[in-house]
N, C-alpha and C positions, 0 to 999 in steps of 0.2 A: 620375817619380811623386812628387807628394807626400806629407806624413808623412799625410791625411786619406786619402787613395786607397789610401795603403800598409796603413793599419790599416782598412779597408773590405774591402781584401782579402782578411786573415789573418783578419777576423771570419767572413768569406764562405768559407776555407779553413775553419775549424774547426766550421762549420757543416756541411759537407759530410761531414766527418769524424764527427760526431757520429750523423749521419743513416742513415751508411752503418755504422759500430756498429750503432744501435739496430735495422734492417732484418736485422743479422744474428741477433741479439740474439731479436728474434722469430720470426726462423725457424728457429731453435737448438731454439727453447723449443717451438716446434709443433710439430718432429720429434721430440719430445723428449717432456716431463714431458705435452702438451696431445694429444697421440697416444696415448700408454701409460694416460694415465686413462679416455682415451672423452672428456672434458670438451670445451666448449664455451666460447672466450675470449668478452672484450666483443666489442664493434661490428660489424661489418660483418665480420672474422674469425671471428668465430663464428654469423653470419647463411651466411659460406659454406659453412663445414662444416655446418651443416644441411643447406643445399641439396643437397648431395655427400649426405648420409648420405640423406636424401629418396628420391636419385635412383636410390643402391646398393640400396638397401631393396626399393621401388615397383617398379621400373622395371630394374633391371641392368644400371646402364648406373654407370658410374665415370669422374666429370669430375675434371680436372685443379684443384688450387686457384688456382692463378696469374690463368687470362682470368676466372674468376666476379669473384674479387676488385677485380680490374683493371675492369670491367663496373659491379659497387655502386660504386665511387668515383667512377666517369667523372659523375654529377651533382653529388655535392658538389666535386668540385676543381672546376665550371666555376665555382659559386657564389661558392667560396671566392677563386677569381681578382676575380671582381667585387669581391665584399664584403668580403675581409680583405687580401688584398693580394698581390702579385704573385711578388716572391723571396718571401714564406712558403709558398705553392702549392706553387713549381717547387720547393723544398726538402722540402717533403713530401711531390711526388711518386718523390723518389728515393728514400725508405725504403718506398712504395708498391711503389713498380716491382721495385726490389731484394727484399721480400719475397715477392710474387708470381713471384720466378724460383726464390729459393733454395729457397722450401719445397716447389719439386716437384723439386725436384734433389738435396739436402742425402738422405742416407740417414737410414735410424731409427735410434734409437738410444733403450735403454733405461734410465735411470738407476736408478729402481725403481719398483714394483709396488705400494707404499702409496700407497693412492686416497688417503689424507689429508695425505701429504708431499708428493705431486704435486698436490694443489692448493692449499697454503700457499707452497710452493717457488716452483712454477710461477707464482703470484701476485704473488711477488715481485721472478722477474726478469722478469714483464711488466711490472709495473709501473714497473721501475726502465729499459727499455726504452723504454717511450712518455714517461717521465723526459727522456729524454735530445733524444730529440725536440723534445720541447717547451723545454728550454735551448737548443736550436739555433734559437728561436722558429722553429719548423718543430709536424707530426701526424705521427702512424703511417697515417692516411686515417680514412674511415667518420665515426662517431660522435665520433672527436675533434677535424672542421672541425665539426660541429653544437654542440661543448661550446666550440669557441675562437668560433665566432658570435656564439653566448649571451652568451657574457663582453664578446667585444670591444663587442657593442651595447647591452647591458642591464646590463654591469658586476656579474656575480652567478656563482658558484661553480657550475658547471654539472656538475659530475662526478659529483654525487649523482643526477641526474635522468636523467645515462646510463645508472648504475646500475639506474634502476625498467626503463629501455628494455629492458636486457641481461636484465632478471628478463620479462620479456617474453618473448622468444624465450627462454628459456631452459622457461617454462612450456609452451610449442608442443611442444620436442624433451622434455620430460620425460612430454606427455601421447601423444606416441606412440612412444618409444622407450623409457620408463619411466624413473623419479622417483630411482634410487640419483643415476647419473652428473647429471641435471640439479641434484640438490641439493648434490652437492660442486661442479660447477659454479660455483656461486652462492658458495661460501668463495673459490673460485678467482677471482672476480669483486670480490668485496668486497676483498681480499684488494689487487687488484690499486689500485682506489679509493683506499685507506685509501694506499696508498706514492706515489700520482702526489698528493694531496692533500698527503701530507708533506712530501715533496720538492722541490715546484712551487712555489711563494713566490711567483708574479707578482703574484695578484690578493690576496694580505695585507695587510692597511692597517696603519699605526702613525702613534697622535697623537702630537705635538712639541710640547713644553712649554720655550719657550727663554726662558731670563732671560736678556738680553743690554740693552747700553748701546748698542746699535747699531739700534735696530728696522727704520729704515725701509730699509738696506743690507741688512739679513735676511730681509724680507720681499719685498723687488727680488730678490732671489737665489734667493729659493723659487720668486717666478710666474717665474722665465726657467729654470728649471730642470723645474718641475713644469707648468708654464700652469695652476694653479690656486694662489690665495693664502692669504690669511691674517688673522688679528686678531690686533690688541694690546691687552693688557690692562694695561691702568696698576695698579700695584700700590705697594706699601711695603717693602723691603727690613727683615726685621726686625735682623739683625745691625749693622746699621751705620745705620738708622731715614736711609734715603734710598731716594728715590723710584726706581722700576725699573720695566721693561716686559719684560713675559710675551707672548712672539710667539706662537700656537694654530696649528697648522698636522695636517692629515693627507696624509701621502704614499704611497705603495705600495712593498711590498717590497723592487721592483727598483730605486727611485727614493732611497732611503734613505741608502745607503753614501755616493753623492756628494751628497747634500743638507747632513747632518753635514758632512762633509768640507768643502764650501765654506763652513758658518757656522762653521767652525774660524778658517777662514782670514781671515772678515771680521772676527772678535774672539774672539782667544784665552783669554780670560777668561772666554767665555759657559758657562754650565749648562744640560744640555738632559736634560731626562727625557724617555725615549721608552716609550711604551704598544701594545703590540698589540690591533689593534681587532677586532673580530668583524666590526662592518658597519659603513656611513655612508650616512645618506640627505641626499639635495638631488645639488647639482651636483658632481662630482666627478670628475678626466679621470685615466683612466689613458694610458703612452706607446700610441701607433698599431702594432701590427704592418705591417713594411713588404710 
């Protein structure tokens, strides 16, 4: 095995690893802080427990959470096979599948009984759960192949606009099972938003402002690094009144660390200011989930 295949490996091991956490992670949390409040999580997880509370209510009849949940995903994983990519599917269907077994199996358990620390609490280790997922470039399912779509095709923050979705459903279960639980709900939801937004750094831009004596080996090293390039800006060095070039470049989050690192390595002399960006319009590639 080569050193490429070796470290393909241990990436594909600790992705596993991380998936198979996170799957626990949420089903911890449903038997747990998301059961004792009455609350309703985002996506497709809280699309089921409606349906379950629907069906208890209406009709008396008590379905299991596992096949519902496993049922809402069965259309987005096929999409998501097409349209994002293959290992990111099968990797998120194992925090899928794994949480559809535990959360009907895992017993209750009650941490406590303040509707307000169960859903700040519970917001936070959901969120730090589909966290983890997602550094596994893997989903939790549901709503979060719909928000990795969005991004991967339109290159745009999509989590905010899951959010109106989850306030959606969450208006349905508050207009017939009444408004306390759906509107802690909704802290529980933001809550969760606000940590997968903090945490997740993929789609973060930051501008690169590099004074460097090397331009055109710094800008070859951005597009084979990044596939998108760059400008130079012919400028005046005012300390030493000679001429210098200011390379402009925007990269992403994930793309950063080794970007820096290699214009280290082309000239160790360079200065680089880096900016966090809010947004960037035109042409702009982020890496491919595989």
């Amino acid at each position: 095995m080569n050193d490429c295949s070796r470290k393909t490996l241990l990436r594909d091991i600790k992705r596993v690893l991380l998936c198979v956490l996170a799957g626990a992670i949420i089903s911890i949390n449903l038997r747990s802080f998301v059961h004792t409040g009455g609350l309703l999580p985002g996506g497709f997880s809280g699309l089921t427990i409606l349906i379950q509370n629907v069906c208890q209510k209406f009709f008396s009849i008590e379905l299991p959470y596992g096949p519902i949940y496993l049922a809402l995903n069965a259309g987005p994983i096929i999409i998501s096979f097409k349209a994002i990519g293959k290992k990111f599917t099968i990797f998120s269907c194992i925090t899928i599948v794994l949480t559809s077994i535990l959360t009907d199996m895992i017993p209750l358990k009650v941490i406590t009984y303040d509707i307000l620390l169960i859903s700040i609490f519970g917001g936070l280790v959901n969120g730090f759960a589909i966290t983890l997922c997602l550094r596994a470039d893997a989903t939790s399912g549901g709503t979060d192949f719909v928000a990795m779509y969005l991004s991967e095709k339109f290159n745009i923050d999509a989590w905010n606009y899951i959010l109106i979705f989850n306030a959606c459903i969450l208006a349905v279960n508050g207009y017939m099972f009444g408004w306390d639980k759906a509107l802690y709900s909704i802290i529980f939801q933001f809550t969760t938003t606000q940590v997968i937004h903090g945490l997740y750094k993929r789609y973060w831009k930051n501008t690169l402002l590099i004074v460097t004596d090397k331009p055109k080996l710094v800008t070859d090293e951005i597009y084979r690094l990044t596939h998108h390039g760059a400008t130079d800006i012919k400028c005046m060095g005012s300390y030493q009144d000679t001429p210098r070039t200011v390379v402009y470049s925007v990269v992403s989050n994930s793309e950063l660390k080794k970007v820096v690192s290699a214009i280290k390595q082309i000239d160790p002399c360079v200065f680089i200011n880096i900016i966090k960006t809010d947004q960037v319009e035109g042409r702009f590639t982020l890496p491919k989930t595989d």
